[in-house]
C-alpha positions in Angstrom: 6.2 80.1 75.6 6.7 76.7 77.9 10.4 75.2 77.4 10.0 72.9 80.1 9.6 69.2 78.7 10.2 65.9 79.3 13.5 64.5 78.8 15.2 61.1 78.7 18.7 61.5 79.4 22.0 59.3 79.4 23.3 59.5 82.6 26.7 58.7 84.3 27.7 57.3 87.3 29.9 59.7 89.1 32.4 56.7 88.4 32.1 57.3 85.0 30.1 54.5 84.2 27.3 54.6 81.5 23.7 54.1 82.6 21.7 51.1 81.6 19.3 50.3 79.5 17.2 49.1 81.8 13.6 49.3 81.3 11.5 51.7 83.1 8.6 49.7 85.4 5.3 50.4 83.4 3.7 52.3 86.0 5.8 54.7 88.1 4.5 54.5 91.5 3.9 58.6 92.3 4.4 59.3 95.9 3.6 63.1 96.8 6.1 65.8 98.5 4.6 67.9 100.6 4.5 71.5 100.0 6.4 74.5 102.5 7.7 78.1 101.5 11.2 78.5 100.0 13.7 80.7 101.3 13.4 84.3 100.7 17.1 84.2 99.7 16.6 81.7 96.8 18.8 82.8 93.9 17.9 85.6 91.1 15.3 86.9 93.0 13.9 88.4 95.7 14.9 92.4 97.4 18.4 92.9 97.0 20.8 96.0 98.4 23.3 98.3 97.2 26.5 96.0 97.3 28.0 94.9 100.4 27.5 92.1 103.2 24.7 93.0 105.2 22.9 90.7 108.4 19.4 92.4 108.7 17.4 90.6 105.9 17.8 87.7 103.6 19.2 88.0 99.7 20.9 86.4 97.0 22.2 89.2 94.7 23.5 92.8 95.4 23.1 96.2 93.2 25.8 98.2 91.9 26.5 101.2 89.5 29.4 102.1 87.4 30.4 104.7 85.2 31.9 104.0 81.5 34.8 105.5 82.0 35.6 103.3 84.8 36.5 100.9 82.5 36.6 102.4 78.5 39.7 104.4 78.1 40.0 104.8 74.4 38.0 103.9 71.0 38.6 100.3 72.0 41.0 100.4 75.0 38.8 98.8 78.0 40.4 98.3 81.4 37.9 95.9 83.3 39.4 95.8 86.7 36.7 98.1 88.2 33.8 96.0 87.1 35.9 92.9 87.9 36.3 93.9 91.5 32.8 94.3 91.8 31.8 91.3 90.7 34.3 89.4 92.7 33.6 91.2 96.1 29.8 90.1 95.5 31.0 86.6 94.4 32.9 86.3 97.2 29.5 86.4 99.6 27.8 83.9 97.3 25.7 86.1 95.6 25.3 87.5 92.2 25.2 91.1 90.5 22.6 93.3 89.2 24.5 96.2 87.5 24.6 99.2 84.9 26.8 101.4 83.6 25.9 105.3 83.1 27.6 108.4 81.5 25.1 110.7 83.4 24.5 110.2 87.4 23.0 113.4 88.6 25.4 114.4 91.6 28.2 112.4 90.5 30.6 113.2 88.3 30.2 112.3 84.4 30.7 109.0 83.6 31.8 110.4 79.7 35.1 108.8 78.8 37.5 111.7 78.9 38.7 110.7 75.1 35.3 111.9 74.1 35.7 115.0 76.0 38.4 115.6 74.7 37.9 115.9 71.7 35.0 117.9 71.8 31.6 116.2 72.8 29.3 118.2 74.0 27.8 118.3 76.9 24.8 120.6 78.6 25.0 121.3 82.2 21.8 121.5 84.7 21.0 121.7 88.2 18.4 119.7 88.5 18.0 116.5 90.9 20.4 117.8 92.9 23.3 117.9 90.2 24.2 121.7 90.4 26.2 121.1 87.7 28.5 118.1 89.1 27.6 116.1 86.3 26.7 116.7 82.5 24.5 115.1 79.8 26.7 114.5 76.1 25.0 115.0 73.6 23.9 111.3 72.5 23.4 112.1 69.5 27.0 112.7 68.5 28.3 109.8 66.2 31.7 109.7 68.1 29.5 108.5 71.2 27.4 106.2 69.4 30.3 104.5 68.3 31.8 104.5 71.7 28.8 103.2 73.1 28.4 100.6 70.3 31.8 99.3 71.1 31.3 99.0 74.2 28.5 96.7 74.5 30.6 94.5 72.1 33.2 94.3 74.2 31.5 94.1 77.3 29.3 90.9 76.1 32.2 89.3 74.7 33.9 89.5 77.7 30.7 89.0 80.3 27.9 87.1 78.6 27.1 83.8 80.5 29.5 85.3 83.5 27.9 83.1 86.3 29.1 86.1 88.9 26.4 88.2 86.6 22.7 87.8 87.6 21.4 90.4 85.6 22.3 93.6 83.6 20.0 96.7 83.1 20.8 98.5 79.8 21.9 101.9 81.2 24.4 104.1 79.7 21.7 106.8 78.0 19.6 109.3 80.1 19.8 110.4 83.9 21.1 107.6 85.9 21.5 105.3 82.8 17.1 105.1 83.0 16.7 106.1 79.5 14.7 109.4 79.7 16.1 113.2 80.6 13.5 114.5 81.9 12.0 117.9 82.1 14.8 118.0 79.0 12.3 116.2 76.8 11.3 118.1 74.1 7.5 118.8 76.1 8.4 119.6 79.5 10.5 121.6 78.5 11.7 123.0 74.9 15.4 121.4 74.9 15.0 117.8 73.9 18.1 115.8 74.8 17.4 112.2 74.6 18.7 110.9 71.2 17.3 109.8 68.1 14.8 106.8 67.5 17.9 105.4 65.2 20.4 105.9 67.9 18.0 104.1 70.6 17.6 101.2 67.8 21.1 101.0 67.2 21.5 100.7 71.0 19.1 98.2 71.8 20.3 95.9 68.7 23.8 95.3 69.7 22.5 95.2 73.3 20.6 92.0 71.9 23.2 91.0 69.6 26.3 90.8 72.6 24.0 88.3 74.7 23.0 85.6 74.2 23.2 84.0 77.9 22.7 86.7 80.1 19.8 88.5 80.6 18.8 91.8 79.7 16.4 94.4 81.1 15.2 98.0 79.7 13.7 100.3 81.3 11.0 101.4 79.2 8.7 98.9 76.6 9.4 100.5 73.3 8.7 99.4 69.8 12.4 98.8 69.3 12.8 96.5 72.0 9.2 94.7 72.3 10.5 92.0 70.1 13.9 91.5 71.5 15.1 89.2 73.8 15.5 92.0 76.4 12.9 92.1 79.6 12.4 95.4 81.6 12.4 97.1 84.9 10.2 99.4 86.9 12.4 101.7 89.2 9.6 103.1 90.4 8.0 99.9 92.0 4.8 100.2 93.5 4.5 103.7 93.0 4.4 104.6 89.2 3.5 101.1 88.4 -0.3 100.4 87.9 -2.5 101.7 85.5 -4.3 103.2 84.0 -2.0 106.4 84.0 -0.1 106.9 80.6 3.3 106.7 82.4 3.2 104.1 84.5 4.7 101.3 84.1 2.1 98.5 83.6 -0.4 100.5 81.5 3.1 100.9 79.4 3.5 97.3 78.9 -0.4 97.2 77.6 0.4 99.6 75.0 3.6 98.0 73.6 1.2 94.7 73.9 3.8 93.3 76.0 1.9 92.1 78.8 3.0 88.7 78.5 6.7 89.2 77.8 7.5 88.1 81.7 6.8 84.4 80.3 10.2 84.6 78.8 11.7 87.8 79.5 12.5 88.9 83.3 10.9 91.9 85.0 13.1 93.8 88.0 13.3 96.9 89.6 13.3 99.3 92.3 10.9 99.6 95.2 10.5 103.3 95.1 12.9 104.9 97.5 10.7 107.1 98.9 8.8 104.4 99.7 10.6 101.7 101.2 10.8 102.2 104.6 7.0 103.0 104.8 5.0 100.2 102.3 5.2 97.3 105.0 4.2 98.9 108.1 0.5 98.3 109.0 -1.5 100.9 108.4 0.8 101.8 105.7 2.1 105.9 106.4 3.7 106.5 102.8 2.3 110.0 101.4 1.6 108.0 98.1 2.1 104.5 97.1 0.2 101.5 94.8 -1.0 98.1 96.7 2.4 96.2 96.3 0.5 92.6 95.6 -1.2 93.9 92.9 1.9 95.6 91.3 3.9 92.2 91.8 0.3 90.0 90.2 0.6 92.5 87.3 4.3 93.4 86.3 5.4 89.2 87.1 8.6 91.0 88.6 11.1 89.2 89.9 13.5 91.3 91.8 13.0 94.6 93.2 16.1 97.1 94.8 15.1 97.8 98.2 18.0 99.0 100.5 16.1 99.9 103.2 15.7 96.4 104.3 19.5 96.1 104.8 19.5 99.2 106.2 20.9 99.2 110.3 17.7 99.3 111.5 15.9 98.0 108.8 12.5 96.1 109.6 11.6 94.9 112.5 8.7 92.5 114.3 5.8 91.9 112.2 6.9 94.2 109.9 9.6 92.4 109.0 7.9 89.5 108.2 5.3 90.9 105.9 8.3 92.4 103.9 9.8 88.9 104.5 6.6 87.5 103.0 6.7 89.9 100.4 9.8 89.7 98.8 9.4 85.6 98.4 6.4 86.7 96.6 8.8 87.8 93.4 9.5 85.8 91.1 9.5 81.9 91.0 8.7 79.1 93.7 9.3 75.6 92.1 8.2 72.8 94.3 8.0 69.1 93.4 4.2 68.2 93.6 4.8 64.1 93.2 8.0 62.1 92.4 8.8 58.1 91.6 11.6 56.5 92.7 13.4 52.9 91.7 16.2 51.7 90.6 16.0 52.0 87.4 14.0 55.6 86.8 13.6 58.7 88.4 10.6 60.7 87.9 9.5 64.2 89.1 6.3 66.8 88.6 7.5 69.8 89.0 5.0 72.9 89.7 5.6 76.9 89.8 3.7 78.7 92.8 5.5 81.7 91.7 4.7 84.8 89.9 7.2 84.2 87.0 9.1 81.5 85.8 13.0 80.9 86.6 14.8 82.5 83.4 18.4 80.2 83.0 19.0 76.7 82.1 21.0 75.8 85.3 21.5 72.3 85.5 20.0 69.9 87.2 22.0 66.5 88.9 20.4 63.6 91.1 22.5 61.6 93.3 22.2 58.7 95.9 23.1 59.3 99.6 24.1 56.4 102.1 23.2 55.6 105.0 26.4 57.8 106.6 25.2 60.6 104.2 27.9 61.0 101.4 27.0 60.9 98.1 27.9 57.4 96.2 26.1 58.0 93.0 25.6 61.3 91.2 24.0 62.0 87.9 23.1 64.6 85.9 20.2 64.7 83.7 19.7 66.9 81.4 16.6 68.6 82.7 15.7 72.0 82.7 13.1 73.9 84.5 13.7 76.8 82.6 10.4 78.3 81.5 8.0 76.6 83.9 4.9 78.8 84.0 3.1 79.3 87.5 -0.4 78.2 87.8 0.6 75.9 85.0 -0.1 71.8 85.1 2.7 70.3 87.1 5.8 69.4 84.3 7.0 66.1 84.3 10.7 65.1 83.8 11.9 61.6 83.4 14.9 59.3 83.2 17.1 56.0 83.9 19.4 56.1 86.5 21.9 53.2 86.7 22.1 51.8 90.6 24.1 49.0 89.4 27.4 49.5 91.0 26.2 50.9 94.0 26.8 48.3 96.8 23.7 46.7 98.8 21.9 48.6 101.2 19.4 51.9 101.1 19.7 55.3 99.8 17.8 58.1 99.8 17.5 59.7 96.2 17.9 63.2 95.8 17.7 66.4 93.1 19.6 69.4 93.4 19.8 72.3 90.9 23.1 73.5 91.4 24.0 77.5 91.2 26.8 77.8 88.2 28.4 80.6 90.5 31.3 78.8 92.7 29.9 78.5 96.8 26.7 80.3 95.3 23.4 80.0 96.7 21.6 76.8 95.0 18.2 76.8 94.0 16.0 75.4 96.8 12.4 73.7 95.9 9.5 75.2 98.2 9.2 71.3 100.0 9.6 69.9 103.5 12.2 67.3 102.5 14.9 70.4 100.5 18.0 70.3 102.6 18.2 74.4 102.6 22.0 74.9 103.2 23.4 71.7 100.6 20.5 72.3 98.3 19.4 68.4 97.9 16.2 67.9 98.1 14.6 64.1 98.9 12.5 62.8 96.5 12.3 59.2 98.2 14.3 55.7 98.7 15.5 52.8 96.6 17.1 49.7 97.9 19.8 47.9 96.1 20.4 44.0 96.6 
């Protein structure tokens, strides 16, 4: 589905005052911006780390787990200061969060609320993935936990939905790791099937879609109970379990949900395999087994992939660097403006996506008029959204008055900016020459007031 269209909005002077009803010349005179690479830490996408402030490669959001009873301490007794620290150390560096909560984190201890272990869950121990029996699985079938877990996602999207500190949220909380399977316990591997119920999944995934509206969801598996919900997905086994045609894998998963083309409105993630990581951008590639990354990006549309070895001390290096450099701006969007048309009165843009998905949040967008000493005396925002723009699509067009009426007489240089909601976050910089990088502005031409 396209959302981006064109829109007239009422503007404002940053004075307050209302724009004019001036009409718009007849025929915009369209003078083209010419086209360079954005940044590789443009925000919501891109590789991103485990969370902490790291120097050896660019990034606009950070990874972190938690488990549930780091914050649920009853039937509804939450305590959010863990999550909140999180969030606010990330914030702090500008970024956003990807995160997830589990109850089972082979090799760490549960992540069961101790209420519910108190008062009998189950649980089954194992030894595999390295556990030896440090954590358990409940038994997820138990109503007690469904209605823990059923409270909890209320709670946690009432609180956190629309939370611009929050970039993105995987699902989590059922399986090994909060991934949603336990395998070899799967009823073929091996006898003992411990995943829950198809009702139980359901139920999950409904109130999942049901807490939020804003912020956006990802599963890791397409199902039949979530392939018509508002909730997107993500590979952790990037580039390695991802291409068809092998039952498992990830893509040839999407084909048979028939969800292919859920990336146009839903966002893709993931993890770059671990093993894989430090190996997939050397030249000739050494990794033991691995998929052609380009063609796993073309087909899965992700946008952000986990991949800590880049921030690792050594990390990349020399032209290795650069084609994982190259590599991660290949996720997700790249919005340039192809043409714009500047007077007075109007300001008009075309806006393309070079990208391999669109950008997934109605962040908003403001233009302004900068003197000739560089500050900013006019500022407007517009109402336009490039929410939804599809790459390879026809350039979308967005128009509007701007009221240059009090400005006094001289020349200014018109600019756009699509500003990041998160306070002293990264903004959104357009893949063209004239996009200041560090402010976010970028120039779409002049006007001269008399």
């Amino acid at each position: 589905m396209r959302f981006a269209v064109a829109l007239l909005a009422t503007l404002t002077l940053a004075t307050g005052t209302p724009a004019a009803a001036t009409p718009a010349p007849s025929t915009p005179q369209w003078t083209p911006l010419t086209y360079t690479s954005a940044p590789a830490d443009n925000p919501l996408k891109g590789f991103i780390p485990y969370a902490g402030s790291y120097q050896t490669f660019p990034y606009s959001m950070e990874w972190f787990y938690l488990p549930l009873n780091a914050v649920m301490t009853g039937p509804h007794q939450f305590r959010w200061n863990a999550l909140e620290k999180q969030l606010n150390d990330i914030a702090s560096r500008g970024h956003q969060a990807v995160f997830r909560f589990y109850l089972d984190y082979p090799g760490k201890p549960t992540g069961v609320p101790q209420y519910l272990l108190d008062q009998g869950l189950a649980t089954h121990t194992y030894d595999d993935f390295g556990n030896n029996g440090v954590s358990v699985a409940p038994d997820y079938s138990d109503p007690r936990l469904v209605s823990a877990l059923e409270n909890f996602i209320g709670a946690f999207g009432h609180r956190y939905d629309g939370d611009p500190r929050i970039g993105f949220i995987t699902l989590g909380l059922i399986g090994f790791w909060g991934e949603w399977h336990t395998w070899p316990y799967d009823g073929w591997t091996n006898p003992e099937n411990w995943m829950p119920g198809t009702d139980v999944l359901t139920r999950i995934l409904t109130d999942y879609d049901d807490a939020f509206d804003r912020t956006r969801l990802l599963a890791r598996y397409p199902s039949p109970q979530n392939k018509d919900l508002g909730i997107g997905y993500h590979d952790d086994s990037f580039a390695f379990e991802t291409l068809p045609p092998t039952s498992w894998h990830f893509v040839q998963r999407l084909i048979d949900e028939g969800v292919t083309d859920k990336w146009r409105t839903e966002p893709v993630g993931g993890e770059l395999r671990p093993e894989i990581q430090s190996c997939l951008f050397e030249e000739p590639v050494s990794c033991g087994q691995y998929e052609d990354y380009a063609a796993s990006v073309e087909q899965t549309h992700a946008s952000w992939l986990i991949n800590h070895a880049a921030f690792a001390p050594t990390g990349y290096t020399g032209d290795e660097y650069f084609r994982a450099v190259q590599a991660a701006k290949s996720l997700g969007y790249e919005l340039t403006v192809t043409e714009a048309a500047v007077s007075a009165q109007r300001v008009s843009v075309r806006i393309a996506n070079r990208g391999t998905a669109p950008f997934y949040y109605p962040w908003k967008v403001e233009l302004a008029a900068i003197d000739d000493q560089g500050r900013v005396a006019a500022r407007w925002q517009t109402g336009w959204t490039v929410t939804g723009i599809q790459p390879g699509a026809d350039p979308t067009e967005l128009t509007t008055a701007v009221n240059t009426h009090g400005l006094k007489r001289g020349s200014y240089d018109i600019v756009l900016r699509i500003a990041n909601p998160l306070p002293q976050g990264i903004p959104l910089r357009f893949a063209n020459t004239s996009q200041d990088t560090h402010s976010g502005w970028l120039r779409l031409g002049t006007v001269t007031t008399r």
